[in-house]
ROZA-841863 format. One line per 8 residues: number of its first residue (from 1); for each residue x, y, z of N, C-alpha, C. Coordinates in pm, whole numbers, plus 50000, padded with zeros to 5 digits. Example, Ala and Ser with C-alpha at 12.3 -4.5 7.8 and 13.67 -1.06 7.14 Angstrom:
BEGIN
1	51319/49431/50780/51230/49550/50780/51320/49670/50780  51285/49775/50708/51367/49894/50714/51290/50003/50787
***
This chain:
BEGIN
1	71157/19101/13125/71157/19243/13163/71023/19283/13224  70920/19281/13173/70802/19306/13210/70757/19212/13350  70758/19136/13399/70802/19058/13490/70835/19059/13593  70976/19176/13553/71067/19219/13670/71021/19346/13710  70933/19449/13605/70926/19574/13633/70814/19562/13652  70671/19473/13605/70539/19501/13676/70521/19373/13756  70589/19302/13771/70575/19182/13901/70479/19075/13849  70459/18964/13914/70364/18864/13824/70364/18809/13704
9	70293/18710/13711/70292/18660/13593/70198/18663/13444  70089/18752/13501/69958/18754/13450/70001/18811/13241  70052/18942/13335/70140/19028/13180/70254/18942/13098  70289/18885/13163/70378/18792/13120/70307/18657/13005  70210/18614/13041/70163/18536/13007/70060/18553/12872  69979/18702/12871/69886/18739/12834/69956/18805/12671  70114/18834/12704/70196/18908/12621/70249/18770/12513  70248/18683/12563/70282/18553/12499/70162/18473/12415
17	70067/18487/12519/69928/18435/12373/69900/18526/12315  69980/18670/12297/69957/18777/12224/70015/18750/12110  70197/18709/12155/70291/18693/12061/70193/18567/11920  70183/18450/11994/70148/18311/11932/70041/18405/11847  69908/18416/11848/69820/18482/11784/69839/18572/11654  69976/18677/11699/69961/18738/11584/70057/18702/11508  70135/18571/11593/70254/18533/11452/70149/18447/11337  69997/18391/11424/69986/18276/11359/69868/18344/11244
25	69781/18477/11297/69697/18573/11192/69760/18660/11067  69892/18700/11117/69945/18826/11063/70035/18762/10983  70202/18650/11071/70267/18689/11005/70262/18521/10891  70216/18414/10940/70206/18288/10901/70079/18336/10815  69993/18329/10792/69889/18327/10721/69943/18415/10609  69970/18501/10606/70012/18576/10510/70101/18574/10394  70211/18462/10486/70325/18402/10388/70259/18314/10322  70174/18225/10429/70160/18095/10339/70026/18145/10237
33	69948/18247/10206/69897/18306/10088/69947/18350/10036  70062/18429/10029/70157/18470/09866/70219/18333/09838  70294/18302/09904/70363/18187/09859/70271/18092/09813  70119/18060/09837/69985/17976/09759/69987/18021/09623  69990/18166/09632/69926/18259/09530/70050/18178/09395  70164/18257/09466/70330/18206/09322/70310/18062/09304  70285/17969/09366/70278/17881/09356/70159/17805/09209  70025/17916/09274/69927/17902/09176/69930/17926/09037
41	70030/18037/09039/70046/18088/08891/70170/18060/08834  70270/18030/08898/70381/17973/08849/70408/17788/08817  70307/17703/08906/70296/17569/08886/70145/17530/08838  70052/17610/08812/69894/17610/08818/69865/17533/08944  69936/17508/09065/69831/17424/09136/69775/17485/09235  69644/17382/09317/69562/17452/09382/69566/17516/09472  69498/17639/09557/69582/17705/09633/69590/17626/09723  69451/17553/09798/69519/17477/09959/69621/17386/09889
49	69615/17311/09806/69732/17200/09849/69870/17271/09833  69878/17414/09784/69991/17524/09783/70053/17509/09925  69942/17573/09996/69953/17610/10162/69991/17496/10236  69874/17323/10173/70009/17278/10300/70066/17225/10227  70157/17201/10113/70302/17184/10124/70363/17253/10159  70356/17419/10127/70431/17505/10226/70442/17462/10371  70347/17447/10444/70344/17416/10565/70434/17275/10592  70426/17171/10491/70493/17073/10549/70629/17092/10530
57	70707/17140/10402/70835/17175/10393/70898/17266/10477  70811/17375/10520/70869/17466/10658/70910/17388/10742  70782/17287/10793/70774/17214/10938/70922/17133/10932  70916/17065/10776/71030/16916/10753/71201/17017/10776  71181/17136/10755/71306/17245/10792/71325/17268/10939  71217/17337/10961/71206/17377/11123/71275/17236/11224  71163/17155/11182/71212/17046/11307/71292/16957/11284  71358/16938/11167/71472/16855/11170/71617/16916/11175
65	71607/17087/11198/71728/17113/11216/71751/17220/11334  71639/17258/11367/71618/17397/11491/71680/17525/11460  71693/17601/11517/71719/17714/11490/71846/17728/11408  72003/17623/11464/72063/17656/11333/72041/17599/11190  71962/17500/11164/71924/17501/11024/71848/17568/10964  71800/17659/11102/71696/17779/11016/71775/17849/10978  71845/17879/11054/71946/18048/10999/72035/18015/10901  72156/17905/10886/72211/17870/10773/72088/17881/10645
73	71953/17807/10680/71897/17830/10542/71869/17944/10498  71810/18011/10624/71790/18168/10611/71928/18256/10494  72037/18220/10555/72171/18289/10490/72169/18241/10342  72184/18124/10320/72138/18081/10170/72059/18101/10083  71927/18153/10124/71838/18198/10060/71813/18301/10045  71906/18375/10157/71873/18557/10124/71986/18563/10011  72112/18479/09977/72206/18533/09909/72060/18496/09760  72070/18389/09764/72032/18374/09598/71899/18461/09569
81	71811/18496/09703/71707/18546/09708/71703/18708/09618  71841/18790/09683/71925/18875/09599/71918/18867/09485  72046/18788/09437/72086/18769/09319/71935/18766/09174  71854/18678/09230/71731/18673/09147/71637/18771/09141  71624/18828/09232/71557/18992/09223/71636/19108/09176  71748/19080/09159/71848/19196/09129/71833/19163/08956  71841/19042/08904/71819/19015/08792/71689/19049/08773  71569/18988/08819/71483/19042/08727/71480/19224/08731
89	71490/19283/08860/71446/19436/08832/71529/19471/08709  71697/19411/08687/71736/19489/08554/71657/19477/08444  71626/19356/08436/71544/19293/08263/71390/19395/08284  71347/19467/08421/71198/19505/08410/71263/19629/08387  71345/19692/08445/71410/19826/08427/71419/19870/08254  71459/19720/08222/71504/19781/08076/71422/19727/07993  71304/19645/08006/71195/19621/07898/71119/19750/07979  71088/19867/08027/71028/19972/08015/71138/20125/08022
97	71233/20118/07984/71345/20211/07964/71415/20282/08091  71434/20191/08219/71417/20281/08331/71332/20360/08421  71400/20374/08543/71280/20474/08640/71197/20623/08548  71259/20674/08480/71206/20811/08461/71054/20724/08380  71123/20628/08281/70978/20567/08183/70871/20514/08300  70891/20465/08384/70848/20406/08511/70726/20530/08582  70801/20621/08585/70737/20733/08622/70623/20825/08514  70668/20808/08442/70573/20856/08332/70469/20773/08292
105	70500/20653/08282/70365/20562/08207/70297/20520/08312  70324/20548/08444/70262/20399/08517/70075/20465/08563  70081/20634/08557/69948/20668/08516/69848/20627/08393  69897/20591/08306/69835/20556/08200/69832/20361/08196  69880/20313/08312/69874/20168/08291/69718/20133/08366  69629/20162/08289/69506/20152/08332/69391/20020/08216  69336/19924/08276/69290/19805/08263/69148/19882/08120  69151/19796/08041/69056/19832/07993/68910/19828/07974
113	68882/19737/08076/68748/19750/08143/68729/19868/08274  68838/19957/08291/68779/20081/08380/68842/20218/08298  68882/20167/08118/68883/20316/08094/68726/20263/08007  68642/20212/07959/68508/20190/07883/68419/20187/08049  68424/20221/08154/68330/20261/08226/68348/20381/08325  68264/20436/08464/68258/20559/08487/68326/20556/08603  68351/20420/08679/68459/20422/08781/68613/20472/08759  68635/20539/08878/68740/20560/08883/68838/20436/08983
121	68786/20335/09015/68853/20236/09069/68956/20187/08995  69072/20160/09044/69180/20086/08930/69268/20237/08888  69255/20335/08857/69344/20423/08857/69450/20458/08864  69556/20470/08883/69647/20515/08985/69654/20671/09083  69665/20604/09193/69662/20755/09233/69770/20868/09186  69721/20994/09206/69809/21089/09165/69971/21129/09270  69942/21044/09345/70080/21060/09427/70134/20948/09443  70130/20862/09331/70226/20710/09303/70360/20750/09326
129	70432/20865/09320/70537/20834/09282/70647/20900/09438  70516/20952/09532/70593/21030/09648/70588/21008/09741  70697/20980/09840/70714/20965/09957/70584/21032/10064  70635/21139/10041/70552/21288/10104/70425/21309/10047  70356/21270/10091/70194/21290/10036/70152/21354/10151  70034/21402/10103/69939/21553/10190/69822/21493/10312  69820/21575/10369/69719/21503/10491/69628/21432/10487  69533/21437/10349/69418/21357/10294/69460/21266/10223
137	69549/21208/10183/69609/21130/10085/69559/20986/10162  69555/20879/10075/69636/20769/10185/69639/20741/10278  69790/20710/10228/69959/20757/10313/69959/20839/10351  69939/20953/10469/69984/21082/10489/70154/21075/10486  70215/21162/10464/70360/21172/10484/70311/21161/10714  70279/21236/10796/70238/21241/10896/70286/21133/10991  70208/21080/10916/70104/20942/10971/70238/20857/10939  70281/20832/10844/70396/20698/10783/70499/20756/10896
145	70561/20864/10926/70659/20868/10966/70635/20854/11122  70543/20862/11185/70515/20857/11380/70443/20735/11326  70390/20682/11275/70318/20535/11279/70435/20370/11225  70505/20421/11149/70622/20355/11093/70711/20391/11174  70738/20475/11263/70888/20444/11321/70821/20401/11473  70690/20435/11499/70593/20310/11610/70625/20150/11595  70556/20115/11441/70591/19980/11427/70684/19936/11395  70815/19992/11344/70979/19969/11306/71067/19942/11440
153	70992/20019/11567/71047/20039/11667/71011/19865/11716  70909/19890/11738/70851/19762/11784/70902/19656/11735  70921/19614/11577/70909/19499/11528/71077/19444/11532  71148/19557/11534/71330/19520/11505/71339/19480/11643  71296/19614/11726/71356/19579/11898/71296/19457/11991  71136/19413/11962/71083/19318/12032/71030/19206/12000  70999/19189/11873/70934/19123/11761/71041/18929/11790  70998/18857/11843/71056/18744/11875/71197/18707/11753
161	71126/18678/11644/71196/18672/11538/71332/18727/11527  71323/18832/11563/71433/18959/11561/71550/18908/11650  71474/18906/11791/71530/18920/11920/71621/18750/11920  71555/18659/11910/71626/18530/11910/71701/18536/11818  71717/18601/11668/71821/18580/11584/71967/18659/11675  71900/18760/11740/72008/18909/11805/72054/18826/11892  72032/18746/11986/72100/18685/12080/72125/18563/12076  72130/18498/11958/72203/18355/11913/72298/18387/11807
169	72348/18542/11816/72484/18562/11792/72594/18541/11904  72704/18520/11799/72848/18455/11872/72891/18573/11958  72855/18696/11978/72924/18794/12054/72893/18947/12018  72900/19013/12119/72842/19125/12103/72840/19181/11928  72998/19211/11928/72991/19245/11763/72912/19169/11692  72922/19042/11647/72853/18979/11540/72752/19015/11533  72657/19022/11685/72499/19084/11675/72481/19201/11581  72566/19296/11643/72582/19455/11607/72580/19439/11505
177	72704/19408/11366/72692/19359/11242/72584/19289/11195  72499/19248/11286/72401/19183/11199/72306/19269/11190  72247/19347/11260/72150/19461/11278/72209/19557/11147  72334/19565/11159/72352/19695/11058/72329/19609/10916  72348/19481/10894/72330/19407/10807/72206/19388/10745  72110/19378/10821/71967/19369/10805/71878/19524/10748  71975/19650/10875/71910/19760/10804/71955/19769/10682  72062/19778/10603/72140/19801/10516/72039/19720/10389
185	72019/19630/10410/71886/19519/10330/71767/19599/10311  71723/19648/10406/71575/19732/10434/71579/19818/10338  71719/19886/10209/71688/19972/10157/71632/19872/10030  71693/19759/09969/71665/19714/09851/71501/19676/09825  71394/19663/09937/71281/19609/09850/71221/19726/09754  71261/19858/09814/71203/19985/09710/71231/19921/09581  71356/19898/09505/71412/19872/09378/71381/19707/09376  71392/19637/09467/71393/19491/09389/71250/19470/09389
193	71129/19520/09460/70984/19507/09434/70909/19569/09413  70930/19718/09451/70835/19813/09442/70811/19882/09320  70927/19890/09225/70964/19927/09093/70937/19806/09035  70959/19650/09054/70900/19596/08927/70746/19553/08924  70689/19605/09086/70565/19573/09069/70506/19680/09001  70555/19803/08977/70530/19895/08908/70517/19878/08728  70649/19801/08720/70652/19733/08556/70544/19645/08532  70548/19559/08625/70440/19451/08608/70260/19529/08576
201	70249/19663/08648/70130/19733/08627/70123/19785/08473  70250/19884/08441/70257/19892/08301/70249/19790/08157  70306/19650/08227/70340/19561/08105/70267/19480/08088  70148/19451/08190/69992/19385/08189/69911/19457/08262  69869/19585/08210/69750/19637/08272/69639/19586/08323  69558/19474/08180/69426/19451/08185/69448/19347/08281  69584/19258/08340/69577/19158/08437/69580/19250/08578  69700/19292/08580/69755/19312/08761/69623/19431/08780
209	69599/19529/08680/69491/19630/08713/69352/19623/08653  69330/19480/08669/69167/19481/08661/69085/19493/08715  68946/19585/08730/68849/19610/08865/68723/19541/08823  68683/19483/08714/68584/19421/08717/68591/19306/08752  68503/19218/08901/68529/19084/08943/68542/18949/08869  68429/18953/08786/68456/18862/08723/68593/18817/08587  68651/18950/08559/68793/18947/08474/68916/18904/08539  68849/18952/08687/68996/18929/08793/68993/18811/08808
217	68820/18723/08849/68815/18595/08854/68894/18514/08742  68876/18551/08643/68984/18473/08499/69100/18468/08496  69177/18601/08563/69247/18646/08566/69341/18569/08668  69296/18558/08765/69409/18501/08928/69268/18419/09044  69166/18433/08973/69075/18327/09092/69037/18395/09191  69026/18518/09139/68989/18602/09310/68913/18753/09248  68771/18750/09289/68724/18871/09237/68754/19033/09342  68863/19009/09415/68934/19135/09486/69023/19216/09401
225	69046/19195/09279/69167/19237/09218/69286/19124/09217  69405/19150/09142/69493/19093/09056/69671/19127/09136  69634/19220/09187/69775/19291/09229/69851/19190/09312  69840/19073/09373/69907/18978/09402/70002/18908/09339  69962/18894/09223/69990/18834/09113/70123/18883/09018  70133/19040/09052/70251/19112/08965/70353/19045/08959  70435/18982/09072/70589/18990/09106/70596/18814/09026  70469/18752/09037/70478/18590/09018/70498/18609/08849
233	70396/18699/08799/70401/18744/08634/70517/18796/08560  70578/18890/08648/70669/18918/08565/70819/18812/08562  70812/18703/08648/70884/18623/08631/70878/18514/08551  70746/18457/08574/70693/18369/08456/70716/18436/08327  70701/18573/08300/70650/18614/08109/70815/18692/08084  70888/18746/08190/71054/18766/08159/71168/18760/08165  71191/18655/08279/71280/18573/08297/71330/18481/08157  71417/18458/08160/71519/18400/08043/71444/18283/08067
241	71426/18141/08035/71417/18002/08085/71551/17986/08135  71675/18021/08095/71793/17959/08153/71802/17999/08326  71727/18152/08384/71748/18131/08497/71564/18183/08571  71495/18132/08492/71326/18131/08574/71373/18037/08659  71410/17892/08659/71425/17852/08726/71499/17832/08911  71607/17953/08864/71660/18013/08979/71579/18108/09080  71490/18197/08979/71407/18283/09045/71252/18243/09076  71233/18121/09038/71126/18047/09122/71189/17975/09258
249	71312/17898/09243/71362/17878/09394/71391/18038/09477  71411/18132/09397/71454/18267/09471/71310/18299/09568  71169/18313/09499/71057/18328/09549/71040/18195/09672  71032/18065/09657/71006/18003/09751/71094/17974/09840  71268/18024/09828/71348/18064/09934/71299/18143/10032  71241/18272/09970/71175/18399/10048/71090/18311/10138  70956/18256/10097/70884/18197/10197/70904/18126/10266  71020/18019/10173/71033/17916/10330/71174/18005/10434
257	71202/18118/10388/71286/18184/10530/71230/18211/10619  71095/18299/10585/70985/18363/10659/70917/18277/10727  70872/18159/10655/70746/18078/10729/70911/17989/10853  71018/17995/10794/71058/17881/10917/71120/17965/11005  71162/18088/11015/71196/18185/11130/71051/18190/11244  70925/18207/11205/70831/18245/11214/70796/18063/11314  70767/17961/11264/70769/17850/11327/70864/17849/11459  71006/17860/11412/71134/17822/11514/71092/17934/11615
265	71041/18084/11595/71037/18099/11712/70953/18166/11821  70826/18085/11733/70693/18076/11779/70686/17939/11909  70764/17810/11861/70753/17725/11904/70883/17736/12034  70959/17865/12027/71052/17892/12138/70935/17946/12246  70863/18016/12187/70753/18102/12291/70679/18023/12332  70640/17927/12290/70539/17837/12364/70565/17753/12447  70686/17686/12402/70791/17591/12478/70842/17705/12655  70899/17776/12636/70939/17862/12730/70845/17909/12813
273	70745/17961/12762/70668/18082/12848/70537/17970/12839  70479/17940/12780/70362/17850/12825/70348/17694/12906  70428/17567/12801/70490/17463/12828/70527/17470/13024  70668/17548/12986/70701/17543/13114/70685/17588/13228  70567/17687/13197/70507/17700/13297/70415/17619/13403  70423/17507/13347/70297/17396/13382/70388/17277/13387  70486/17240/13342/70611/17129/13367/70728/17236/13430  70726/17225/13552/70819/17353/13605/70991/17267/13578
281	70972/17113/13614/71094/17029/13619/71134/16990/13499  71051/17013/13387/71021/16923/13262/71247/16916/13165  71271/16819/13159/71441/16783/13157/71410/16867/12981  71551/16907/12987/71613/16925/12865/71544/16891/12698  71534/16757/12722/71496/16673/12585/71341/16702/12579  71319/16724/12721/71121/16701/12656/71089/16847/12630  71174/16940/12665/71144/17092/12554/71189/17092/12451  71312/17010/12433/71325/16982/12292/71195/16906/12213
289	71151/16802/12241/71015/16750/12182/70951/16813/12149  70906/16878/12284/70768/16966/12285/70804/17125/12156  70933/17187/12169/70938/17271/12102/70936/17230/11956  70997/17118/11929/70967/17081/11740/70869/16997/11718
***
């Protein structure tokens, strides 16, 4: 599109080491540190050798099956991915009595090395619980709604990821259904994460809300704070044993969906728009190579 409407190739090109860059700062780096992090606290092991096995099990997905073994895995892992978050939020729902208890205690889930000193770091803010917060807040209510429907716009309609899943549907409908499929998803992380990372604040304060560095260091290996750590904790300390085990494949389902969507079609952008720009004749099979 851009191409056709500003001519040349320059934008074209410049928009593509844009794409590669921020899949490889923003959206890859990021997976493969939570998924280090669960890894760390759910197997104790170290974080790099976390990161590259992540990296090699993505890669051993990505390139031995291409895009449809991404998406079949993708489909498999969002079902059980479900199922295991839907379980734990009930068991966190009901080891703290529900949302209303949720709402009431989660001010008082404060670490006890910042109620014995004069910081107010670690706190909770006073508008934990609202959408709509005031111009100084944060979050402005403002700001989330013209800045979030900026990047919502962007990320569903142009965002590679998106766009190659939208058009390696079987036909107009199926696409359509899948979009409404995906928004329809967009409502559950409020309840399947946002509420038990909330439990997880109440049900280990002095861990997920510790502000002194060196406690956090004891705590998760990182003197930034602990809050990484919630969603990996409350699975390790309340999950049944009969199905932790489901909801540790549920967590590294999540990552390896993300990290191998994120590969398959990073390595479409490079293959297409860079690659072939420089092998103009290059046959069939050697973009296949070059792309896995």
């Amino acid at each position: 599109y851009l191409k056709l409407r500003f001519g040349g190739e320059r934008i074209r090109i410049y928009l593509t080491c844009l794409a590669l860059m921020l899949s490889i700062f923003t959206k890859i780096s990021v997976d493969l540190y939570s998924g280090a992090v669960f890894l760390q606290q759910a197997l104790n092991w170290n974080l790099y050798a976390s990161v590259i096995a992540l990296i090699l099990l993505a890669a051993f997905f990505t390139v031995g099956g291409g895009l449809t073994a991404v998406i079949w895995t993708d489909f498999i892992q969002t079902v059980i991915m479900i199922i295991s978050a839907v379980i734990l939020m009930i068991i966190s729902f009901a080891r703290v009595g529900g949302i209303e208890q949720i709402r009431s205690l989660f001010p008082y889930a404060v670490a006890n090395t910042t109620l014995h000193s004069t910081t107010e770091c670690g706190i909770p803010n006073e508008n934990y619980f609202s959408l709509i917060r005031p111009f100084d807040a944060d979050l402005p209510w403002f700001g989330i709604i013209l800045g979030g429907a900026i990047v919502s716009v962007w990320y569903w309609s142009c965002d590679q990821v998106i766009v190659q899943r939208t058009l390696a549907a079987k036909n107009l409908s199926h696409a359509r259904a899948g979009c409404l499929v995906a928004g329809l998803l967009k409502f559950l992380p409020l309840f399947l994460m946002v509420f038990p990372g909330m439990v997880a604040r109440i049900l280990f304060p002095d861990e997920i809300g510790c502000t002194d560095p060196d406690t956090c260091y004891q705590v998760c290996h990182s003197r930034n704070g602990c809050n990484d750590i919630a969603y990996p904790l409350l699975v390790i300390r309340l999950m049944p044993n009969a199905i932790r085990g489901l909801t540790l494949a549920c967590m590294i389902a999540a990552l390896m969906s993300s990290l191998t969507s994120i590969f398959n079609s990073s390595s479409t952008i490079f293959t297409i728009d860079i690659w072939q720009r420089f092998r103009k004749n290059a046959h069939d099979w050697e973009l296949m190579i070059v792309g896995r």
